[in-house]
N, C-alpha and C positions, 0 to 999 in steps of 0.2 A: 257210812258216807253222809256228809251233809248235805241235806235238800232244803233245795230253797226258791219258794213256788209263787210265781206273781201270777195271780187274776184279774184277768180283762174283762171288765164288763161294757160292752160298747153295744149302740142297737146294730142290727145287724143289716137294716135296709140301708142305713147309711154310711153305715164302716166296714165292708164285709172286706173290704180287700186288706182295709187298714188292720184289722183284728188280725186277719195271717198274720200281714208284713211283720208284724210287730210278735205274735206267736214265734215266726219264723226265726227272727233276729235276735230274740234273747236264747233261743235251743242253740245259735250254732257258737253263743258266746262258751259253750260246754268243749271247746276243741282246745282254747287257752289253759282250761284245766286240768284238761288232756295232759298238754304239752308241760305243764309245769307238773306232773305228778299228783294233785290234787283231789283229795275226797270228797269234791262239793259237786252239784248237781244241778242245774238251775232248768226247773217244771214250771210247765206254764199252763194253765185253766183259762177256757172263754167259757164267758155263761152262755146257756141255751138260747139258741133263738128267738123270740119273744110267739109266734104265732104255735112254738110248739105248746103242748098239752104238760105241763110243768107242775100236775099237781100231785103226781105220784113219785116226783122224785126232787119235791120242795124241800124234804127234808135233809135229802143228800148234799143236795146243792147247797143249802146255809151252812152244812155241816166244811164243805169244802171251803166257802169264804171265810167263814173261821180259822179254819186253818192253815189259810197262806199267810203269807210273809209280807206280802205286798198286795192292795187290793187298786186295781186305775180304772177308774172312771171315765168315761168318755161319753160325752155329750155333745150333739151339733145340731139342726133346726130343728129336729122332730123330737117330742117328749115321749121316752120310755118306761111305762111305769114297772116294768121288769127290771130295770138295770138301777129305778129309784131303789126299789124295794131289796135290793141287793146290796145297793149302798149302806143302807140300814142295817143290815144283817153288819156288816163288816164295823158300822158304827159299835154297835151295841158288845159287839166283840174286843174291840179295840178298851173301848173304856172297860171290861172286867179286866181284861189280861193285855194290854198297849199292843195286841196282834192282832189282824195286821195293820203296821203303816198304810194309811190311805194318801192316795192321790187322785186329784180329777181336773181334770180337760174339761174347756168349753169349747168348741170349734170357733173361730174368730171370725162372728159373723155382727150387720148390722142389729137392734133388737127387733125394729120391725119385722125381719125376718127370720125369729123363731118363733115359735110356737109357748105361749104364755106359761105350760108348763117349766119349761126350761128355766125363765125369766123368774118362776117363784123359787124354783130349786136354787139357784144364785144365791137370793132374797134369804133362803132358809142357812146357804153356807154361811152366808157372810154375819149374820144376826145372832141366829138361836146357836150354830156349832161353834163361830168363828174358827172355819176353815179355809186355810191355804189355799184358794186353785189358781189354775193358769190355763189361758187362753191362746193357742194355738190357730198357726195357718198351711201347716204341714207336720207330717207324722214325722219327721225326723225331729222335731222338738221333743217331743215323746219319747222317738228312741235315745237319744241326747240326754235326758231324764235317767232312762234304766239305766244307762253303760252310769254315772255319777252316784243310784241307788247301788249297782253289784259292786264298785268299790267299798261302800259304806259297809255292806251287808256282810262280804265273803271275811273280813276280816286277816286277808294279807295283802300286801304292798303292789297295791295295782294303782296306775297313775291315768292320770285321765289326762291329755294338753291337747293345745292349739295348736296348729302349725302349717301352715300355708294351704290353708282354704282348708284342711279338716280335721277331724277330732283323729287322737290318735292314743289307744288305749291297752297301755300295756307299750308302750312304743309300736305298737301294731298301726297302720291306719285305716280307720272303722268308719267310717261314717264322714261324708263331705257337709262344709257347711253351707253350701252358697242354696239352701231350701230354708235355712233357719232364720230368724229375723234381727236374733242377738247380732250374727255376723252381715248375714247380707244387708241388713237397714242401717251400718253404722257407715258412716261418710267417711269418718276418719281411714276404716278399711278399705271400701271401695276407693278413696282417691289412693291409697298408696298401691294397691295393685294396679289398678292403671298409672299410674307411674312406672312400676315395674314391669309394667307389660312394654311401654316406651321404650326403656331401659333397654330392655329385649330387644327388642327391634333395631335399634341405634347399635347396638352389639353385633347382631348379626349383621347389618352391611356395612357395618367397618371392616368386618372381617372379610365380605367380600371383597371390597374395594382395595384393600389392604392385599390379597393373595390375586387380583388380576390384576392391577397397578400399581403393585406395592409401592402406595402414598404412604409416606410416612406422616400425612396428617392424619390418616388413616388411623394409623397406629396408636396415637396419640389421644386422637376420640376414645379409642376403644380403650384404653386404660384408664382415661377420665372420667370415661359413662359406666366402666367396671366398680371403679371406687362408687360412684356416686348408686348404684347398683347392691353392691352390699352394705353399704349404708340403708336403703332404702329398705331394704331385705331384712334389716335387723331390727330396722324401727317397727317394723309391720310382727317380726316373732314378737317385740318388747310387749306391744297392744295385743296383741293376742294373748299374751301369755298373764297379761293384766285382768284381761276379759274372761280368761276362764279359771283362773284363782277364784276375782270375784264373784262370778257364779258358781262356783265348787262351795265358796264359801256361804252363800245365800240360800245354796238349796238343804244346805246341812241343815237351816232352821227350820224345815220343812220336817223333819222325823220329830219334831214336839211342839209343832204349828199352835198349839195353844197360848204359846210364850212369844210368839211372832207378834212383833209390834206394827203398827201400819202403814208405818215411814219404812218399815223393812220390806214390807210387801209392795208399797210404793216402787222401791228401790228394783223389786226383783221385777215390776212390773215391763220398768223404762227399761232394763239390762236386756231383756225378751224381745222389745221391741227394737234393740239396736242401738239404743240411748245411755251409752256407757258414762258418760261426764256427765250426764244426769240425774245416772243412779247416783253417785258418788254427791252430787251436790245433795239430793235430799236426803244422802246420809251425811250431813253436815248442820241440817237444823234445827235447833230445839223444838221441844214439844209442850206445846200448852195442852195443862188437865182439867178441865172445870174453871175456864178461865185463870189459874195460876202457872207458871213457868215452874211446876213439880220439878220436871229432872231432861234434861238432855240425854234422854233413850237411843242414841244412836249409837253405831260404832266408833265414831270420832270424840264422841265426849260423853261423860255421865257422872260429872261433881253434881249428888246428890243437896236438893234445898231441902228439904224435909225427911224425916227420915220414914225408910219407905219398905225396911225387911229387909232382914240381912240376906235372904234367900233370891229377895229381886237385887239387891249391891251385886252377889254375885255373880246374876247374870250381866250386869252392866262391865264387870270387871273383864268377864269370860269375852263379851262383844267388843270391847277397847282391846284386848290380847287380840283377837280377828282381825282389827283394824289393824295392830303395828303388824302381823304378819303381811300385809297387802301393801302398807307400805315400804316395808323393805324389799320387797320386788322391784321399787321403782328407783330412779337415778337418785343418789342423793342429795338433791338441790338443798340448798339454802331453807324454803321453805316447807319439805320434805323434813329434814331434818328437826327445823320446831314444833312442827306435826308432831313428831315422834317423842318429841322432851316432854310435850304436853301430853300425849298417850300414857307415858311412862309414869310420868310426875303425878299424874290422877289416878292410876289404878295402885302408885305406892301409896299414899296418901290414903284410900281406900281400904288397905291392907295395913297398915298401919295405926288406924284409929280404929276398928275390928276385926284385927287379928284374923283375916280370914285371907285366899288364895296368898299366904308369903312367896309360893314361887315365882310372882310376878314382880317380886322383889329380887327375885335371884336376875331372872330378865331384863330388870332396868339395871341392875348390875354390871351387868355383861355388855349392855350397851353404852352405859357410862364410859366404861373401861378402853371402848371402840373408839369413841368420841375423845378420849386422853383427858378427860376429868378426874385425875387422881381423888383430888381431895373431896369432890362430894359421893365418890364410888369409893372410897375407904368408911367415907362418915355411915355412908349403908352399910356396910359391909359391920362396923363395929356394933349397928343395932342392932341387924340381924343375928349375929353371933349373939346378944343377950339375950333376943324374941326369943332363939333355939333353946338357950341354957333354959329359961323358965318354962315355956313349953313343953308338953308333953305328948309323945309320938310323934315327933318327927321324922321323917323318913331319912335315915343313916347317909343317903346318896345325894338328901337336900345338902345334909351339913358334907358331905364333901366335896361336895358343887362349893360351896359356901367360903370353903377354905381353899379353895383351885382360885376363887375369884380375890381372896385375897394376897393371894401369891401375885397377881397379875401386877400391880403399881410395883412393888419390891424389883421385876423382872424387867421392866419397861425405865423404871429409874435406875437398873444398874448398883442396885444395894443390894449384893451379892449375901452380905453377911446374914443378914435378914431373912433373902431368898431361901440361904440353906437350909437356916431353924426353920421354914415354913413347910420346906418339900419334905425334910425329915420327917417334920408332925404328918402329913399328908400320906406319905410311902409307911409308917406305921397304922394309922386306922386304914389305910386298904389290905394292909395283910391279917389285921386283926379282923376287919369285916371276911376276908377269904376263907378264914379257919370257920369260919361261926357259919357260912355259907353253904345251903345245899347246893347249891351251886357255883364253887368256887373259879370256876372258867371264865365267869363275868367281870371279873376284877382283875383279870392278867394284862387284858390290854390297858386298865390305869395303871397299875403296876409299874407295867413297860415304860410308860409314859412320864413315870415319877424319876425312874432309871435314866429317861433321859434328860430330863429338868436337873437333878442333879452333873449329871454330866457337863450339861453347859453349864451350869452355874462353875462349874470348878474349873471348866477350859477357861471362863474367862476370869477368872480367880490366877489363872496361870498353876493352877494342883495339876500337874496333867495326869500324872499318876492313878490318882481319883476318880480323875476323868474316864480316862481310859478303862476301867475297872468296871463302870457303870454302863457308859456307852456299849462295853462287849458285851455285858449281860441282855440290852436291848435288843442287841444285834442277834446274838442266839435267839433270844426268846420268834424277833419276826422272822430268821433264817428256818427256824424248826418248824413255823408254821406253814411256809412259803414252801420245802422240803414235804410237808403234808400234804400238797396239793389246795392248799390257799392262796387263790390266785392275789386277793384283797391285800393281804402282807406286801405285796411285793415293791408300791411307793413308798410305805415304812421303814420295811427293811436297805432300799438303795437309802433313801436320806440320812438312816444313823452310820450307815454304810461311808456317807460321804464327809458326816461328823467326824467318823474315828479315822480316815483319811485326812483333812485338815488336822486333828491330834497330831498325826505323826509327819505330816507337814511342817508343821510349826517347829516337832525338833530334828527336822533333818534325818527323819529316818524314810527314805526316800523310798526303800525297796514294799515295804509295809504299808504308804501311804498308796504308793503302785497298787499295791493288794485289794483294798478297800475301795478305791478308785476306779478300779479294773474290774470287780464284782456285778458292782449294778450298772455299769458300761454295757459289760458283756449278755446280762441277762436282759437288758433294755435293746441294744441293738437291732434283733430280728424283729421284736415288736415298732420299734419308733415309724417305722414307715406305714404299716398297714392301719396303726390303731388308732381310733375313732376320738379315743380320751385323749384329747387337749394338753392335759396337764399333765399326763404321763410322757407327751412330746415335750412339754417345758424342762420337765424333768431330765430327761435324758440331756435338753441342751446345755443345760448347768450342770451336768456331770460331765460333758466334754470338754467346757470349761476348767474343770479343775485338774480333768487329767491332761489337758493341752498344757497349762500352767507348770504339772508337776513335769512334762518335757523335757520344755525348756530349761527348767532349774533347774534341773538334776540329769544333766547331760550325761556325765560320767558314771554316775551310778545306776542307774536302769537304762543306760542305754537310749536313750532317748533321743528326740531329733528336731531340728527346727520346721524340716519339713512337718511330721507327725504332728508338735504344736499349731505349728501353722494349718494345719488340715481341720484339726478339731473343732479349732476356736471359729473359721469360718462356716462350718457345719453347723453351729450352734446360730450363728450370725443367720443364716440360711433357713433354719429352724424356725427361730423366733418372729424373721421379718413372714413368713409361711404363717404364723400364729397370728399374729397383728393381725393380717389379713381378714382372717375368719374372725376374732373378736377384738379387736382397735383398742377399747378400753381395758380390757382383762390383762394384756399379755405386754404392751407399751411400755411398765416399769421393766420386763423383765427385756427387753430389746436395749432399753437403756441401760441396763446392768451388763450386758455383752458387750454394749460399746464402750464403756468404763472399762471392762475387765482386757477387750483389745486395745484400749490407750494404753494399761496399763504392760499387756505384753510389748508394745514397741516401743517403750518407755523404758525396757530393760534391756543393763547393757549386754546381758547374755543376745538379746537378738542382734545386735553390733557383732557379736562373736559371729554367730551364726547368719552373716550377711545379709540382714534386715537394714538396707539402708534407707537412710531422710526419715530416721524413725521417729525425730519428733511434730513433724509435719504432721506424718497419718498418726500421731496421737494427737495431735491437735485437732485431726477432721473428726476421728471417732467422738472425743470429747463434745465438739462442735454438735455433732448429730446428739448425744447425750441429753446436752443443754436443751436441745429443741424438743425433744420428748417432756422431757421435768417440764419446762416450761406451759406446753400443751397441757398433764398429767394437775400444776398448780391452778390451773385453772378451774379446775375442776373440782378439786381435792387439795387445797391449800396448807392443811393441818399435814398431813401426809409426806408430801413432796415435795414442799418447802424447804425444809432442810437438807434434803439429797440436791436440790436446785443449788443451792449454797455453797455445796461442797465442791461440786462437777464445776462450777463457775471461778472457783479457787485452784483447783486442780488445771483446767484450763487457761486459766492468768498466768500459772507458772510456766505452762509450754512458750505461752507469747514471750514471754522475761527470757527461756534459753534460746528463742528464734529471732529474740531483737526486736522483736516487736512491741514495743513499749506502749504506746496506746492505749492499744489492746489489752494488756497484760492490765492495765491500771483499771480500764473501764470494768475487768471483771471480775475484779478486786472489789472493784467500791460493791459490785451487785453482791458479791461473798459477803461482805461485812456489813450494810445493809440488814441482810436476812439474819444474820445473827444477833446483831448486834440487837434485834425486836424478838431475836429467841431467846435471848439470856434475860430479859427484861420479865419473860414468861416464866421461863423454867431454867434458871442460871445452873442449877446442880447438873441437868444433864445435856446442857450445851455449852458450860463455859469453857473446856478446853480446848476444843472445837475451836471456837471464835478467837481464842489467845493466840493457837496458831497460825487462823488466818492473820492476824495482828502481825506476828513474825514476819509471815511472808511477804506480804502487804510491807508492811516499813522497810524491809532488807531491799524490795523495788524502788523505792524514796532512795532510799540509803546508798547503795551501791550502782542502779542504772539510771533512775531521772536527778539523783542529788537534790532531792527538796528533804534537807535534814530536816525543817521544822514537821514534817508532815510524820517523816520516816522516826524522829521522838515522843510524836504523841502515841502513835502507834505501838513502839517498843513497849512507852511505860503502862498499856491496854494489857500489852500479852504479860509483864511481869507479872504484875499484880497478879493474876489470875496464875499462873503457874507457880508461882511463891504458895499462894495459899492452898493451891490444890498438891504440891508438893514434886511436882515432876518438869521433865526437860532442864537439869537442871543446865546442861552444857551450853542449852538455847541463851536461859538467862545470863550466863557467863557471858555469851556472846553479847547479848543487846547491853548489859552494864558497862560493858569493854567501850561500850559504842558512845553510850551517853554520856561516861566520861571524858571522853574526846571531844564531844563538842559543848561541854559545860561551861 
């Protein structure tokens, strides 16, 4: 069993209850270990009372501070020279063998009132050891400390979060924090909980007034002040969950506090005190050394001026990686984002001119990739592939990280042919790593992964055969595992699930597409209602999508029904607006893809058969709602949803054009062609065809409903070009040639 033993040494006139509490509170952290089956142990020592006779068991006692794990100091007005000389002991231990980590408390008091002892122990941390401590106004900072130390210490996947007024660890909730000063002192928290607390209130007597008077203004509040309520609710998780990243992240530099700089201690100063925007600012400043601007030591920046050891580069590389993880937590704004170019851009540059951390090259990679910077996430990508060739030990997982990232533009630009030679290379060194591996279980789920990159590469190659081949082996490999009693398998295996479904979609083979479609249906079902995970609900609602879809179209072959369709597709609808709900930003594109996909069922004329009538009204409302999501979603996320705004704004022009609605149809036409017409200007290879057809459709409204031929031929001759060169629709161009002839 692992034991693992923190020593409190606190005086005992002044802390006696604190010493329990805090004994107390780490023994019963031992029931978590319990519960997860675990061999670890966590012992806790208080040193002896100071007025006991200590001299006949001086030696046990140093013997013990040696060897704990953790040694916490605690100091408040009065000077102990028992609990000095203990700290020493732990010192002098620490530098032979780095056991144990020290930590120590000052009780957060004026100086005038401690006792000058104290005042030189300070004097002595801060000078001769340059030691970390922290100053304290209640014990639950303290305990707040350990729960942060036993995740560091235990070594398995314990998570420490924020979340509505307390720490919660292990998703358990441990410990409140309205005693601590990080949360109770920050304003930003306190006003949004009294906001919230309003919220509440204005909730509850709607509700009143609403079930004795049923006012329907009533009503109306309450669904107003509801929305404006988990908005409120989410900004407050966001800041929380900002606040104790960054402190999870700050206290980590406390286990080698020699290397702590004093703008980071600054930092962890303000964050203790509730001063969260202030940490963050002085970790934004450079640092003068002897009068020179040496090097910007922070987490935000560190382009070294001079050079300074490759040993302290590394640490500056290691604290810029701390930075971009802190900032990816947060929204991606505009200026978020060149935080982040600049994070990346200096710790490559770093790595590249000293060949040292290259995986923070894999990192800007990856984030390149995100951002749809083909060309300077390929010009990486071909360095690093040399850095590798010349280098020696590379770690086997770097290079096929390395080659997964180069697969990424090939995949994104639809150069299939490319795609294939790359995942081939990739699905061969994973099986050649396998064989060569004592542990070959660790390379099945890439594998898998390669199986199914291949597969869509060849669905949209139109090989279905290929496809299929690849896809099924996928599918076995997460059915066998899901069959094992892995519950993890089970979103992997519905989505290849839903792949090899669309496969046989595509060629009408209705009964087998049923099959696959029907699989992760059925085994998602019982779950969707009860389960916690968000995106196992998303999941399920885009499986009812497609097997609503396969309904309708395939009446006669599986039996199928308009009602059933119809049942599906609004369950999904039902689903997603339920998802919105709880996260607005996360779930939005996927609300607009249901309204897309229900434009697109009453847009077919199988629902005419099956007595869906004025079906293209309600694809025009759906579409309508569509547009107003993308629109919200660009606002945001412009690179993104910009061109799905595009599409959905084309898509809806043509319902106007069959409702007669001319205007209409035209106004959201010019917004279609617009957005393209500034995306092919960017990236023509993988939006010209796109924008040709809006072309088409766009002039055939000139052409045949407002009769403005001049408008309706510049247009034609937009979409020729482009489908000439790209080779396809040729019946289109026959058409608009037919057309320009006639009015030549």
């Amino acid at each position: 069993m692992k034991r693992i033993t923190f020593y409190v040494a606190a005086n005992q006139d002044e802390f006696s209850m604190e010493r329990a509490e805090i004994a107390d509170y780490i023994r019963s952290r031992n029931d978590l270990f319990v519960q997860r089956k675990r061999d670890i142990f966590l012992d806790v020592k208080l040193n002896k009372i100071a007025h006991e006779d200590m001299n006949e068991d001086s030696e046990s006692e140093s013997d013990t501070v040696a060897e704990s794990n953790f040694f916490y100091t605690i100091m408040g007005k009065g000077y102990d020279s028992s609990v000095r000389s203990l700290f020493s002991t732990a010192l002098d231990a620490f530098r032979k063998s780095e056991n144990p980590k020290i930590f120590t408390y000052f009780k957060d008091l004026e100086d005038d009132n401690v006792d000058l002892g104290v005042s030189n122990f300070k004097d002595y941390l801060d000078k001769e050891v340059k030691h970390f401590y922290s100053e304290f106004t209640h014990v639950d900072s303290i305990k707040l400390d350990i729960l942060e130390t036993i995740c560091s210490a235990t070594g398995i996947n314990l998570r420490l979060e924020f979340r509505d007024g307390y720490a919660y660890f292990d998703d358990r909730k441990v410990l409140p924090l309205n005693n601590i000063p990080m949360y109770k002192e920050n304003k930003d928290i306190q006003q949004l909980l009294e906001v919230i607390k309003t919220y509440q209130f204005i909730i509850k007597m709607a509700d009143r007034d609403y079930q004795t008077m049923h006012l329907e203004s009533s009503l109306t509040l309450r669904e107003t002040t509801k929305n404006a309520y988990h908005a409120a609710v989410e900004k407050l998780h966001t800041l929380e969950n900002n606040i104790c990243i960054l402190y999870s992240e700050l206290f980590e530099l406390r286990f080698d506090d020699s290397n702590v700089h004093e703008m980071e201690k600054e930092a962890a100063c303000l964050l203790n005190r509730g001063n969260y925007e202030a940490a963050l600012t002085v970790l934004r400043n450079p640092v003068l050394v002897d009068g020179e601007l040496q090097a910007e030591k922070t987490i935000r920046f560190g382009e070294l001026i001079r050079t300074i050891g490759i040993n302290n580069l590394k640490q500056y590389v290691s604290l810029r990686r701390m930075r971009i993880r802190i900032l990816h937590t947060y929204q991606p704004t505009p200026e978020i984002i060149a935080e982040l170019h600049e994070c990346y851009d200096k710790n490559t540059v770093a790595a590249k001119k000293y060949h040292i951390e290259l995986d923070c090259v894999l990192d800007h990679i990856r984030f390149l990739i995100l951002q749809k910077q083909k060309k300077e996430a390929t010009e990486l990508c071909e360095w690093l592939s040399v850095c590798f060739e010349q280098e020696k030990d590379i770690p086997e997982d770097w290079k096929l990280e390395l080659e997964q990232y180069l697969l990424e533009p090939f995949l994104y630009y639809n150069e299939f042919d490319k795609a294939e030679w790359h995942v081939k290379s990739i699905l061969e060194n994973q099986l050649l790593l396998r064989n060569k591996s004592s542990n070959p279980a660790k390379y099945d789920e890439q594998i898998a992964m390669s199986w199914i990159n291949l597969g869509l590469i060849y669905f949209n190659q139109n090989r279905l055969k290929e496809a299929e081949q690849y896809l099924t082996k996928a599918v076995n490999y997460y059915a066998g595992r899901y069959g094992q009693g892995d519950k993890t398998a089970l979103k992997d295996l519905s989505e290849v699930s839903i792949n090899l479904g669309s496969l046989c979609y595509t060629e009408e083979r209705w009964k087998e597409a049923d099959k696959y479609y029907r699989l992760p249906y059925m085994l998602l079902t019982p779950l969707y209602k009860e389960t916690k995970d968000l995106d196992l609900k998303a999941l399920y609602a885009d499986i009812c999508c497609d097997l609503g879809r396969l309904q309708y179209k395939s009446h006669y072959s599986i039996q199928g029904s308009s009602d059933e369709a119809h049942r599906l597709y609004y369950l999904a609808m039902d689903i997603y607006t339920e998802l919105v709900d709880a996260n607005p930003e996360k779930y939005k594109p996927g609300l607009a893809r249901i309204y897309e996909k229900l434009a697109d069922y009453y847009n077919q004329p199988a629902a005419v058969y099956f007595g869906e009538f004025e079906t293209f009204e309600k694809a025009r409302d759906f579409l309508s709602k569509a547009r107003e999501l993308y629109e919200e979603l660009t606002g945001s996320d412009k690179n993104t949803y910009e061109p799905r705004l595009g599409v959905v704004c084309a898509d809806l022009a043509r319902q106007y054009r069959y409702l007669g609605q001319f205007p209409e149809a035209e106004k959201n036409f010019s917004i279609a062609y617009r957005i393209y017409k500034k995306l092919i200007s960017d990236e023509p290879k993988r939006y010209n065809i796109t924008f040709a057809t809006i072309c088409y459709f766009f002039g055939t409204l000139y052409y045949s409903s407002i009769k403005n031929i001049e408008k309706a031929i510049k247009l034609f001759s937009e979409a020729i070009a482009i489908y000439e060169v790209e080779n396809v629709y040729s019946e289109r161009v026959e058409i608009m040639k037919e057309r320009l002839k006639e009015n030549s």
